[in-house]
N, CA, C and O of each residue as an XYZ file, in Angstrom:
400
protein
N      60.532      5.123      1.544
C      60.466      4.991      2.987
C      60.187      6.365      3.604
O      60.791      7.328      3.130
N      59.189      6.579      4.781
C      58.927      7.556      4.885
C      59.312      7.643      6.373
O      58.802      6.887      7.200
N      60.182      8.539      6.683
C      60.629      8.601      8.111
C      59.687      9.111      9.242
O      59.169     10.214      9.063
N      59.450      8.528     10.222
C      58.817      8.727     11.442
C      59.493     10.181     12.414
O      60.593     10.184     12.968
N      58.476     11.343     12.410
C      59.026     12.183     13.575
C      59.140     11.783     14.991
O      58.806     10.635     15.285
N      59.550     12.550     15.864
C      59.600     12.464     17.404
C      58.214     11.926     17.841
O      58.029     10.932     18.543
N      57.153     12.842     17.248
C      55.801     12.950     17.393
C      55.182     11.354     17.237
O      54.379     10.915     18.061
N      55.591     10.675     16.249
C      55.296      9.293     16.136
C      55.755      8.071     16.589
O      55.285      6.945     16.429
N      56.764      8.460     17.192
C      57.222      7.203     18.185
C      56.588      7.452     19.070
O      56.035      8.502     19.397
N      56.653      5.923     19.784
C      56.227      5.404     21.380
C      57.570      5.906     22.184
O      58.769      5.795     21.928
N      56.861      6.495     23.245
C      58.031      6.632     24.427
C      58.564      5.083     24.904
O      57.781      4.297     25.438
N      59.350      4.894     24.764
C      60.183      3.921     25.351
C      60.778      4.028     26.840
O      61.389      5.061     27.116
N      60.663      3.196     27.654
C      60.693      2.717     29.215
C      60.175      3.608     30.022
O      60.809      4.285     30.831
N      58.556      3.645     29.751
C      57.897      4.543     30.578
C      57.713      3.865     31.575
O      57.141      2.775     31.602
N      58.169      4.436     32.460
C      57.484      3.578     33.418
C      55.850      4.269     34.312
O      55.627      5.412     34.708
N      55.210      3.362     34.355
C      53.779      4.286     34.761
C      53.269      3.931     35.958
O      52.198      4.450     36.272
N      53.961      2.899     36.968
C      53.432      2.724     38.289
C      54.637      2.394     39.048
O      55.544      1.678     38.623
N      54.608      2.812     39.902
C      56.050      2.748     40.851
C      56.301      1.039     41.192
O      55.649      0.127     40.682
N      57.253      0.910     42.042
C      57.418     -0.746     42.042
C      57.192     -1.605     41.395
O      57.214     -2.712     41.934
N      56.748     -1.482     39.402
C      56.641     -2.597     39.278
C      57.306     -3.475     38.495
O      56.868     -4.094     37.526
N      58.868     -3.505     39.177
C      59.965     -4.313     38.606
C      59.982     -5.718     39.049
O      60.373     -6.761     38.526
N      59.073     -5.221     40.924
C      58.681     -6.450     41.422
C      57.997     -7.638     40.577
O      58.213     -8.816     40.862
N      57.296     -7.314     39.693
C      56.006     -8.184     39.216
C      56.911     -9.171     38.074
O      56.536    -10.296     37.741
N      58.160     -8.506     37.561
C      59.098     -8.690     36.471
C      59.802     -9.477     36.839
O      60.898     -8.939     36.998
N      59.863    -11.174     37.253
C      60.675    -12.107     37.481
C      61.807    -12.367     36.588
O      61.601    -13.196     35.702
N      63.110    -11.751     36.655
C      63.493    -11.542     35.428
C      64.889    -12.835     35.857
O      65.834    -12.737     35.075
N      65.030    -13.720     36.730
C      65.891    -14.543     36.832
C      66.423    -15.638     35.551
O      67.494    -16.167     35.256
N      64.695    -15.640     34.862
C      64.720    -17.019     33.947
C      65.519    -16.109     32.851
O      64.654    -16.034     31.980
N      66.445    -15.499     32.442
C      67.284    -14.728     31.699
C      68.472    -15.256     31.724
O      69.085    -15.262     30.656
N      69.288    -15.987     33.230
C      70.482    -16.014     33.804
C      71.093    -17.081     32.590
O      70.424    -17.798     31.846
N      72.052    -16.990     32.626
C      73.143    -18.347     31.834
C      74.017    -18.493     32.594
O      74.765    -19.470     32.552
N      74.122    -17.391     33.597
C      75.204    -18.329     34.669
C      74.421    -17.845     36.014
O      73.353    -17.234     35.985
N      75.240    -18.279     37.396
C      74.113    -18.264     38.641
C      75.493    -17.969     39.402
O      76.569    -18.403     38.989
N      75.366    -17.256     40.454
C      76.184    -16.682     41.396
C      76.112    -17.713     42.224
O      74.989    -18.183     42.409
N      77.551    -18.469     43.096
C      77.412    -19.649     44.278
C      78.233    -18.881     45.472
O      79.432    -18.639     45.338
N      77.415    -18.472     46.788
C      77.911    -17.751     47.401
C      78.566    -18.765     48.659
O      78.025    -19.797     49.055
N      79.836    -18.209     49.161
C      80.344    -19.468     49.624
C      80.476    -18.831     51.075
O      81.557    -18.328     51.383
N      79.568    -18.831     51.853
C      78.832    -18.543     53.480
C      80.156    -18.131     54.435
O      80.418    -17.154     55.136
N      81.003    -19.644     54.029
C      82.110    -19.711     55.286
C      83.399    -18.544     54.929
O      84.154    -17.931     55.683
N      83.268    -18.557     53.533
C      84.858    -17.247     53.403
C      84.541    -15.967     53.108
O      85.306    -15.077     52.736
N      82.837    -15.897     53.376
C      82.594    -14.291     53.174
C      82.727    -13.203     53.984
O      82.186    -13.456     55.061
N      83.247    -11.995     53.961
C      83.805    -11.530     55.033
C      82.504    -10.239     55.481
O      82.652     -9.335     56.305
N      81.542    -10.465     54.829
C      80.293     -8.817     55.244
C      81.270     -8.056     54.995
O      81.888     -7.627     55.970
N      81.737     -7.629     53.546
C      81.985     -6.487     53.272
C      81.194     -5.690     52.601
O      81.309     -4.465     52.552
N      80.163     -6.512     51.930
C      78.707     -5.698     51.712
C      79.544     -4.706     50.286
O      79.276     -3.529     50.041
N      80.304     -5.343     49.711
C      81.070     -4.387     48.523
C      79.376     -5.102     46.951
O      79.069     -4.307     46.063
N      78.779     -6.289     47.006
C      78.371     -7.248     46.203
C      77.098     -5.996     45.879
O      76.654     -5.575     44.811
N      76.637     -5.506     47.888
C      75.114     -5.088     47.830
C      74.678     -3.962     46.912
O      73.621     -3.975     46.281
N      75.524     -3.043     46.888
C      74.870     -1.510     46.011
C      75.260     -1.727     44.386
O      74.974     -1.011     43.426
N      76.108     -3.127     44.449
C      76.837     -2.767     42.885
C      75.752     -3.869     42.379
O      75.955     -4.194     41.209
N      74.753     -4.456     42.934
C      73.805     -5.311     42.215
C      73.389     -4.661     41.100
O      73.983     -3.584     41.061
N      72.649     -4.788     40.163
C      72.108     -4.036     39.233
C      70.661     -3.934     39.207
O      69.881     -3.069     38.809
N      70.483     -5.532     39.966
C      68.809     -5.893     39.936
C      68.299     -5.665     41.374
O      67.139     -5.720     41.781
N      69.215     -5.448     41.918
C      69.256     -5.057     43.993
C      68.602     -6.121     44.508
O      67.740     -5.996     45.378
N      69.150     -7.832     43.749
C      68.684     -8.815     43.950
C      69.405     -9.706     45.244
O      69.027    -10.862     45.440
N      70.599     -9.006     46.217
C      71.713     -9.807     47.564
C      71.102     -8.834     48.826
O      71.588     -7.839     49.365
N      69.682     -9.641     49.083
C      69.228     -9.225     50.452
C      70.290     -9.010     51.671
O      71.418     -9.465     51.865
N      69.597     -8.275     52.286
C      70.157     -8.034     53.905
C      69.450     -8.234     54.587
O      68.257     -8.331     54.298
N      70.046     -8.405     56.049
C      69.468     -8.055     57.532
C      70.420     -7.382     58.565
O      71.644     -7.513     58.545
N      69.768     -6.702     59.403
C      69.949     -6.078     60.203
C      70.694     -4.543     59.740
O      70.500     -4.156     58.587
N      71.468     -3.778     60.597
C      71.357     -2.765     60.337
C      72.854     -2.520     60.824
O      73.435     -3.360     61.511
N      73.728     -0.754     60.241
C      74.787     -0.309     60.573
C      76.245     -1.681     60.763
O      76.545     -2.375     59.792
N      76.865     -1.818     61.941
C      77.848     -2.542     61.989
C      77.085     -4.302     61.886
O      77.876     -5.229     61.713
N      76.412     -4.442     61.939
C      75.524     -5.758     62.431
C      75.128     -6.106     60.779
O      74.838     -7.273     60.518
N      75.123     -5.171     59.774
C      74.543     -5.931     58.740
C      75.212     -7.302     57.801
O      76.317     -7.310     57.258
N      74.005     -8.625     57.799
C      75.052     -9.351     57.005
C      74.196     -9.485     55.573
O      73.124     -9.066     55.135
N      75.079    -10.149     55.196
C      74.428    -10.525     53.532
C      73.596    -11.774     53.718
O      73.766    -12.441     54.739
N      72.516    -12.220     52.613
C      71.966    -13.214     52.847
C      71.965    -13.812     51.614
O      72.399    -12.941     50.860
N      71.712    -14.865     50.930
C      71.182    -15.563     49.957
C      70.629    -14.875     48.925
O      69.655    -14.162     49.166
N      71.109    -14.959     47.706
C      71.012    -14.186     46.575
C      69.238    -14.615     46.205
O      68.715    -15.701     46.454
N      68.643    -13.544     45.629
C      67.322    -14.014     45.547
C      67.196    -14.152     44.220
O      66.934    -13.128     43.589
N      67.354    -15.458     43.468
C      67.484    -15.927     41.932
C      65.921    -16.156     41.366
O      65.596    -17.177     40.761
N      65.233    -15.328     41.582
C      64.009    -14.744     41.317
C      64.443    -13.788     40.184
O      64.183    -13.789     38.981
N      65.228    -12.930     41.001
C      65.474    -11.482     39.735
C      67.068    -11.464     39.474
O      67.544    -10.440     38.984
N      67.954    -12.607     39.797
C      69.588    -12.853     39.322
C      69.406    -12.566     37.657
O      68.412    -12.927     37.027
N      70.429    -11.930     37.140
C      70.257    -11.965     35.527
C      71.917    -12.671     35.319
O      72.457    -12.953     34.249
N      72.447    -12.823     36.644
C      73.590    -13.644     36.501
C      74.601    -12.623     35.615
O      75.157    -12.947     34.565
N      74.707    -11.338     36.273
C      75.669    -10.436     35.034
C      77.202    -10.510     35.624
O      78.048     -9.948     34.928
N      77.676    -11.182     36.905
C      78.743    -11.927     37.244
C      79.204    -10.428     37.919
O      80.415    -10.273     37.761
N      78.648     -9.434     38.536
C      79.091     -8.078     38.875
C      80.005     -8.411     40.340
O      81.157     -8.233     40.736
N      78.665     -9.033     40.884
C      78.904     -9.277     42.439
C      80.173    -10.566     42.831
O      80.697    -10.690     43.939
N      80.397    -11.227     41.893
C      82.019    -11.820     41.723
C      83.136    -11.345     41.663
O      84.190    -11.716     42.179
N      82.797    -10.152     40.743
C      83.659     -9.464     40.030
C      84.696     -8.705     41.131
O      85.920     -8.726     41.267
N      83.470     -7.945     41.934
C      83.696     -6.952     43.435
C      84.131     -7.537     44.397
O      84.700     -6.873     45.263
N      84.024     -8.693     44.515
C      84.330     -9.443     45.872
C      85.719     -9.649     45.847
O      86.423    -10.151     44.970
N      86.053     -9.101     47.141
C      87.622     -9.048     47.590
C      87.980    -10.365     48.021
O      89.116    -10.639     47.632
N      87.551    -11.098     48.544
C      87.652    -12.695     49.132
C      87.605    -13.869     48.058
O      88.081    -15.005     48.079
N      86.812    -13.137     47.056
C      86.481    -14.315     45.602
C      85.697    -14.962     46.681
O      86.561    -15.524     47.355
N      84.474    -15.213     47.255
C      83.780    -15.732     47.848
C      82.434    -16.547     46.977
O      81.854    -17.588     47.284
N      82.148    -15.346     45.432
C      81.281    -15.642     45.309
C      81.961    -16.094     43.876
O      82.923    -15.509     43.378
N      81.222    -17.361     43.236
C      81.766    -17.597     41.596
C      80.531    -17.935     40.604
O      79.547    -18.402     41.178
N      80.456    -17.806     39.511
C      79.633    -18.400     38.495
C      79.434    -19.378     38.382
O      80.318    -19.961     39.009
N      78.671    -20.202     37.874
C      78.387    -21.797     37.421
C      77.246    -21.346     36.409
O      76.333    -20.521     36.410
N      77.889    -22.541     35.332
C      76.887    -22.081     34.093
C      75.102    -22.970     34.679
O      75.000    -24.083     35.194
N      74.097    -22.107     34.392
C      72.855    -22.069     35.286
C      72.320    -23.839     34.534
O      71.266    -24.404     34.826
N      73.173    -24.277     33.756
C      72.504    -25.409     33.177
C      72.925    -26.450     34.094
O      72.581    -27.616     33.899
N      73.602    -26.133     35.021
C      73.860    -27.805     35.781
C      72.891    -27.658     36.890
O      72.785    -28.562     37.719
N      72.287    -26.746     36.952
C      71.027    -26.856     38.089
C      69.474    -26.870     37.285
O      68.531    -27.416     37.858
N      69.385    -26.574     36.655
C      68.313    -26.847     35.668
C      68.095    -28.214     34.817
O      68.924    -28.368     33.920
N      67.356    -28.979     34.921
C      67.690    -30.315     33.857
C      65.983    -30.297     33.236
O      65.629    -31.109     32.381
């Protein structure tokens, strides 16, 4: 076996054009799905920066901002934004009872 230098590997996670995580629908990954529950959420906005995929849109701005509808386009369902939530507002469901 003849070992490979530095020189002969591929760089790994180059990335070579800005934004294009967009193009990377990476939802169809999930095994479980975040269910956000509207009426006991309090906009503490604790869910938004700890996303991983920066997939729990907003609107508006400063004291006015609320959360909106998780965009399960790019959910990988890693259960973070449950995890953080002070209210337990948001919970898992395994992604197979919405899929048939």
């Amino acid at each position: 076996m003849t070992l490979k230098s530095n020189k002969d590997i591929p760089i790994g996670g180059l990335i070579d054009e800005a934004g294009s995580s967009k193009k990377f629908k990476t939802g169809d990954w999930r095994s479980f799905r975040p269910i956000w529950d509207k009426e006991k959420c309090i906009q503490c906005m604790m869910c938004l920066p700890l996303c991983p995929e920066d997939c729990i849109p907003s609107e508006g701005s400063g004291k006015d901002i609320k959360r909106k509808e998780t965009d399960l386009e790019y959910c990988k369902g890693c259960g973070i934004c449950m995890n953080v939530c002070p209210v337990k507002c948001i919970k898992m469901e395994e992604e197979s009872k919405f899929t048939k």
